[in-house]
C-alpha atoms as an extended CHARMM CRD file, in Angstrom:
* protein
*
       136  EXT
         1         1  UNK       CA             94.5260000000      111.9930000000      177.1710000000  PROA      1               0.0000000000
         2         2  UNK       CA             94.4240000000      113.6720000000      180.5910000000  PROA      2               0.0000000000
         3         3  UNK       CA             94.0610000000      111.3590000000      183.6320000000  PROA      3               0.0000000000
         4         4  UNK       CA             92.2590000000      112.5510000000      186.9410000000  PROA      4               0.0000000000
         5         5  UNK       CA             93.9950000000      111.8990000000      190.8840000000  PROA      5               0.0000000000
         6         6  UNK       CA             91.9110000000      108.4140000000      190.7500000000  PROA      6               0.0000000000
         7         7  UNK       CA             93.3660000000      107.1850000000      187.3750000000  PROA      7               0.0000000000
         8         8  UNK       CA             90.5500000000      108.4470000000      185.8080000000  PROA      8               0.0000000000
         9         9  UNK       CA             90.6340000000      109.4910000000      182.2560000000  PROA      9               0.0000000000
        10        10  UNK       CA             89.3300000000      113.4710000000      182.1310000000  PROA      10              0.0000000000
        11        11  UNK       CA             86.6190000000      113.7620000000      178.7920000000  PROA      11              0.0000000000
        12        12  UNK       CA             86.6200000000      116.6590000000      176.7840000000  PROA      12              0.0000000000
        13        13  UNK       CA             83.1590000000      118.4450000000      176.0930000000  PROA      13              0.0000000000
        14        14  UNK       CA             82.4400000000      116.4400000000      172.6780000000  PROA      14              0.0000000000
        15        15  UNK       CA             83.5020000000      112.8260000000      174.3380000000  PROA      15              0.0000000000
        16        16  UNK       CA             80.7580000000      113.6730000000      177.2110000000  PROA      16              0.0000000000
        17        17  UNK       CA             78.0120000000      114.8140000000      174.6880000000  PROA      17              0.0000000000
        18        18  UNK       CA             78.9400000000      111.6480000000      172.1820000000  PROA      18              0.0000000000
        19        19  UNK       CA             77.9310000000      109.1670000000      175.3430000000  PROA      19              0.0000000000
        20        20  UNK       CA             74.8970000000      111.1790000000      176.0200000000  PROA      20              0.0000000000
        21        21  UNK       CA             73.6480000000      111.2280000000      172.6990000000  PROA      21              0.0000000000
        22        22  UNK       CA             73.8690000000      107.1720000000      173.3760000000  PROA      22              0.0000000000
        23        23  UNK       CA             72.1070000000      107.1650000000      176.9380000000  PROA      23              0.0000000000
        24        24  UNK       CA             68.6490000000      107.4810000000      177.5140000000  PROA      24              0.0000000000
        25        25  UNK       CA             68.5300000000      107.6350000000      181.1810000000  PROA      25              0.0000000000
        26        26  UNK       CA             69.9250000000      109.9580000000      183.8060000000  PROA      26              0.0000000000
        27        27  UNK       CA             69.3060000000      111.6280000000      187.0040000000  PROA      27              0.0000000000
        28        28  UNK       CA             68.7550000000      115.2750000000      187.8530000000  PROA      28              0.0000000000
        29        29  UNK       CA             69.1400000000      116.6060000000      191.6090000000  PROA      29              0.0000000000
        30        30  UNK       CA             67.6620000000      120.0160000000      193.0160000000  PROA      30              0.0000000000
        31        31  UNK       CA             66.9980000000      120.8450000000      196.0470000000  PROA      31              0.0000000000
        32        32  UNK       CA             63.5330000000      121.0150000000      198.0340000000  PROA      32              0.0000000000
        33        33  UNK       CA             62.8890000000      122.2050000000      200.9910000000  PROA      33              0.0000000000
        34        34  UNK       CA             66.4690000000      122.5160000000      202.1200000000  PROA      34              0.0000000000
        35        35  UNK       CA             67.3860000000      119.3680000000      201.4930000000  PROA      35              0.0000000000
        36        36  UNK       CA             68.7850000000      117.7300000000      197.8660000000  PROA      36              0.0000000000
        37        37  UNK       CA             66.2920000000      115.0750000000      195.8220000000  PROA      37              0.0000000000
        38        38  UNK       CA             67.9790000000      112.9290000000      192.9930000000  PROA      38              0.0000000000
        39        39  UNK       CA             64.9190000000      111.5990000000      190.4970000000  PROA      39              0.0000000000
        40        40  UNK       CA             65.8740000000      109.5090000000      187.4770000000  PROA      40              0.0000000000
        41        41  UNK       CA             64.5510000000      110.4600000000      184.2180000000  PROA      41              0.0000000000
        42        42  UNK       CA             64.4140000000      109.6290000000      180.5370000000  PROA      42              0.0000000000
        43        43  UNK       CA             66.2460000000      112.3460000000      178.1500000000  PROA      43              0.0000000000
        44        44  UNK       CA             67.4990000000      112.8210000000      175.0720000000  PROA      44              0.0000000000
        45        45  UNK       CA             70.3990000000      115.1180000000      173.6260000000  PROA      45              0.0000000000
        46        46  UNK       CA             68.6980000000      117.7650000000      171.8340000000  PROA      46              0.0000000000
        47        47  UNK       CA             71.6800000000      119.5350000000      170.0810000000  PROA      47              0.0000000000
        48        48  UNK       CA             73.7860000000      120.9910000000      173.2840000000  PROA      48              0.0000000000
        49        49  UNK       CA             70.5690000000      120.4680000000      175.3340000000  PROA      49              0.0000000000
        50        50  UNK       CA             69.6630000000      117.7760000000      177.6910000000  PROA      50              0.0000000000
        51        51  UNK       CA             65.5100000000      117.6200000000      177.9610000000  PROA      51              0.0000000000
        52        52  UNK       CA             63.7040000000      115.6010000000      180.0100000000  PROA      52              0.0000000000
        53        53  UNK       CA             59.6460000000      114.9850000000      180.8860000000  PROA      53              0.0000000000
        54        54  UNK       CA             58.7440000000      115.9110000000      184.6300000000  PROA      54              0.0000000000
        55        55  UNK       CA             55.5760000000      115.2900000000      186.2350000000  PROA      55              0.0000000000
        56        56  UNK       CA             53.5380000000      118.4290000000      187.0940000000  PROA      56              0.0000000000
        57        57  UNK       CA             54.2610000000      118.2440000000      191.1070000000  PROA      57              0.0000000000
        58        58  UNK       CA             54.2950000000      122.1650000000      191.4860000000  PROA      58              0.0000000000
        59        59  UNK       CA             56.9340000000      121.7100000000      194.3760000000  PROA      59              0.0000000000
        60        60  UNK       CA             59.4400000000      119.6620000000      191.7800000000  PROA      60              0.0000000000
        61        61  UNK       CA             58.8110000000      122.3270000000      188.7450000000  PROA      61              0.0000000000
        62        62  UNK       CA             59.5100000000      125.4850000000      191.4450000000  PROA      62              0.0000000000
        63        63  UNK       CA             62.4750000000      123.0080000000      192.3590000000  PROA      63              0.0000000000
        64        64  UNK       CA             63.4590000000      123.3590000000      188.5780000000  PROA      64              0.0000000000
        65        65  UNK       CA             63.0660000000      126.2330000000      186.8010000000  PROA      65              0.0000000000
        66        66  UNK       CA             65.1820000000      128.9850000000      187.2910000000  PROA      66              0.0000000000
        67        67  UNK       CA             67.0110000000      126.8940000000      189.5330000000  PROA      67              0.0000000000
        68        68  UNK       CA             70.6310000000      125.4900000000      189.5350000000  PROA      68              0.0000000000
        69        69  UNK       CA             70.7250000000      121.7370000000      189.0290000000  PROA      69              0.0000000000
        70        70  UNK       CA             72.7970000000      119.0700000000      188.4610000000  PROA      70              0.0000000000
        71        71  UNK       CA             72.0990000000      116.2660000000      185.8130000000  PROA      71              0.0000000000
        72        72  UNK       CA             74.0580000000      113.1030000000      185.4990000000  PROA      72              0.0000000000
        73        73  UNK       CA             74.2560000000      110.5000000000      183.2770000000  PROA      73              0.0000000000
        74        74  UNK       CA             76.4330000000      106.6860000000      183.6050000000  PROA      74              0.0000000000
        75        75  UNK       CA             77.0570000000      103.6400000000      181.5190000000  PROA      75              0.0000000000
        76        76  UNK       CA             78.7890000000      100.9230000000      181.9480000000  PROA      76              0.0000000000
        77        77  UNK       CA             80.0230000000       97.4650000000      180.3090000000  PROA      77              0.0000000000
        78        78  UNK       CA             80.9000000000       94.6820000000      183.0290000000  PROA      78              0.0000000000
        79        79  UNK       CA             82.8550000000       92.2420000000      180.7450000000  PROA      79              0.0000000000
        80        80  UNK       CA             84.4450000000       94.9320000000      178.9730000000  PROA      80              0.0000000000
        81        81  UNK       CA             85.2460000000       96.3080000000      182.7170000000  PROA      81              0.0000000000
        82        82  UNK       CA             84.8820000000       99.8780000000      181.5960000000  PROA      82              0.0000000000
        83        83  UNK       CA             82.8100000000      103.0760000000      182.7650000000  PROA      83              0.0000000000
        84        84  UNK       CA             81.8240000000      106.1680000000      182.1770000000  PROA      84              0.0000000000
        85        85  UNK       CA             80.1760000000      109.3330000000      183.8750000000  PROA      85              0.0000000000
        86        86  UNK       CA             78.7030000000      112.7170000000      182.6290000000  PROA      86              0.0000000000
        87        87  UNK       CA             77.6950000000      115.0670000000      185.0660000000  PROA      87              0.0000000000
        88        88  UNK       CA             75.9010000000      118.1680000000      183.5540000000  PROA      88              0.0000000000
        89        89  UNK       CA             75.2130000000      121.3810000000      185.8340000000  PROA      89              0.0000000000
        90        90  UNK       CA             72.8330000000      124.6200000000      184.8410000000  PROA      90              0.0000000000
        91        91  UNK       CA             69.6340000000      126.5800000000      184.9760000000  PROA      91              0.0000000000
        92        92  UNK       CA             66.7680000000      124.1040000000      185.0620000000  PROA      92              0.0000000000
        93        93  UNK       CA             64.2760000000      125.6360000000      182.3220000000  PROA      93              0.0000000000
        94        94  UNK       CA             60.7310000000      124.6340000000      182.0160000000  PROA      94              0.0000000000
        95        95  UNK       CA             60.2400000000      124.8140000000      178.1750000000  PROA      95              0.0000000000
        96        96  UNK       CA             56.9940000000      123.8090000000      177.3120000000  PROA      96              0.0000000000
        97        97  UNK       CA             53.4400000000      122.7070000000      178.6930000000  PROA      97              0.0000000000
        98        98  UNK       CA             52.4020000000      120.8810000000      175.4160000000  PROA      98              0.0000000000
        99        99  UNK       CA             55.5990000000      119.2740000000      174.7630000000  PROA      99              0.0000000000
       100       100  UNK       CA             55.4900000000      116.0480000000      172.2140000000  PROA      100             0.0000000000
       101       101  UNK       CA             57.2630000000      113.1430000000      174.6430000000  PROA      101             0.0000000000
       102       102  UNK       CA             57.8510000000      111.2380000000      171.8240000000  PROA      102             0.0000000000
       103       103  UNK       CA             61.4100000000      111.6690000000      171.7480000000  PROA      103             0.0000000000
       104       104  UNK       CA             61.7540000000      110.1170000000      174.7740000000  PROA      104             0.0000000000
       105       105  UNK       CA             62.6020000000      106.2800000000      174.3050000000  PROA      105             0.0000000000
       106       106  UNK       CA             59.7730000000      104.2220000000      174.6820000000  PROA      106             0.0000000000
       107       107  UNK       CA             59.2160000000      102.0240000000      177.6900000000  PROA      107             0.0000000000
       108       108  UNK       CA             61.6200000000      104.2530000000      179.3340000000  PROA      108             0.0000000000
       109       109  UNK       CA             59.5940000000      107.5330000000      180.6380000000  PROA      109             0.0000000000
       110       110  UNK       CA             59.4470000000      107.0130000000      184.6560000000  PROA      110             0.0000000000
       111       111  UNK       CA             56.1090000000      107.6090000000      186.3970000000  PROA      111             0.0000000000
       112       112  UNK       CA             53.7530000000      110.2400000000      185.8170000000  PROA      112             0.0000000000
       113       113  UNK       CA             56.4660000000      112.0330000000      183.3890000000  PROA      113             0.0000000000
       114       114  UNK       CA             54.2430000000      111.7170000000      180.6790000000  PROA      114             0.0000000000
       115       115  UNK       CA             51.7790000000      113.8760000000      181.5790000000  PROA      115             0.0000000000
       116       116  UNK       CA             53.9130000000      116.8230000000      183.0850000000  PROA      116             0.0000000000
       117       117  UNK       CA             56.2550000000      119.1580000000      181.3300000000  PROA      117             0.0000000000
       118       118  UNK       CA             59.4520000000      118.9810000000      179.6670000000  PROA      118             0.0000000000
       119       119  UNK       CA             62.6780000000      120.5650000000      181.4570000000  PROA      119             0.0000000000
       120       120  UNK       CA             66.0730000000      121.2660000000      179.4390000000  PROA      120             0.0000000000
       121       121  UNK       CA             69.4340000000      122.1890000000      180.7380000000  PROA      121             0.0000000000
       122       122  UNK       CA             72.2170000000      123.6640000000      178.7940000000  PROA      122             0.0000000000
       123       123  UNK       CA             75.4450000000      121.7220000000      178.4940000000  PROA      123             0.0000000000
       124       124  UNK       CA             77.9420000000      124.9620000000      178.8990000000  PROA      124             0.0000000000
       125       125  UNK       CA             79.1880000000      123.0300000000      182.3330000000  PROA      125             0.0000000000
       126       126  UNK       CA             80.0590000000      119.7150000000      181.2300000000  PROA      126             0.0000000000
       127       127  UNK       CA             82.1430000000      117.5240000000      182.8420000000  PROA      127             0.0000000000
       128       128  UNK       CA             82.8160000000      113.5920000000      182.6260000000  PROA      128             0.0000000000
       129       129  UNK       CA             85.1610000000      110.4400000000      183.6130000000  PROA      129             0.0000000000
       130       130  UNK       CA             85.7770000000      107.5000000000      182.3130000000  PROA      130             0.0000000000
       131       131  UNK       CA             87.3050000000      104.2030000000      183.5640000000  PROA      131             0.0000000000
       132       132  UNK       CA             88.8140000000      101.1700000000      181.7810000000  PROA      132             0.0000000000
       133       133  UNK       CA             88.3320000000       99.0100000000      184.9360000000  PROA      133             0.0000000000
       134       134  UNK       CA             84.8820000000       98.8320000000      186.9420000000  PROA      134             0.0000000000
       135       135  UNK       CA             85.1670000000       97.9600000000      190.1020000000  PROA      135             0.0000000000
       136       136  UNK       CA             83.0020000000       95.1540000000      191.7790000000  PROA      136             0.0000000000
């Protein structure tokens, strides 16, 4: 076990995509207009892939594809007082305009995602923490 600066324990690529494979929301940042914008969205784990719905806001899909961004991912268990955090960062790719959403976990698709397109992100940059005692 390897330990970050903050106490932190350092996760190896397979311990960051086992919690992802258990989350089912995240948020991914890009920047528009000069400036970055964080929007939470639904995913799933699709084999090394994290995939998410987007709306169709041209301005957010130029945002995306082709473009670096950063996706995270967090969990944690107040009376266990632990915590963990994934932080993915790629090329944002646009994959498909007549994408089934039903992977996504019900309930859980934020606003207007369901009619837009889905996004994935490669998990070759991977990196994630994890805490045994949560703070607050």
């Amino acid at each position: 076990m390897t330990f970050d600066p903050n106490g932190m324990e350092v996760l190896e690529k397979d311990d960051c995509l086992l919690l992802l494979s258990g989350a089912s929301t995240g948020r991914v940042s890009v920047t528009m207009d000069a400036l970055p914008v964080i929007i939470p969205v639904s995913f799933v784990l699709t084999g090394t892939r994290v995939t998410f719905p987007t709306g169709t806001d041209p301005k957010l899909l130029a945002a995306i594809d082709g473009a670096v961004v950063a996706f995270e991912a967090d969990g944690c268990d107040l009376g266990a007082r632990i915590g963990w955090s994934v932080l993915v960062q790629g090329v944002g790719q646009v994959t498909d305009t007549a994408a089934d959403h039903s992977g996504f976990p019900l309930g859980a698709v934020w606003a207007g995602a369901g009619l837009g397109l889905v996004v994935s992100l490669e998990t070759d940059r991977i990196s994630g923490r994890r805490t045994s005692r949560v703070m607050g």
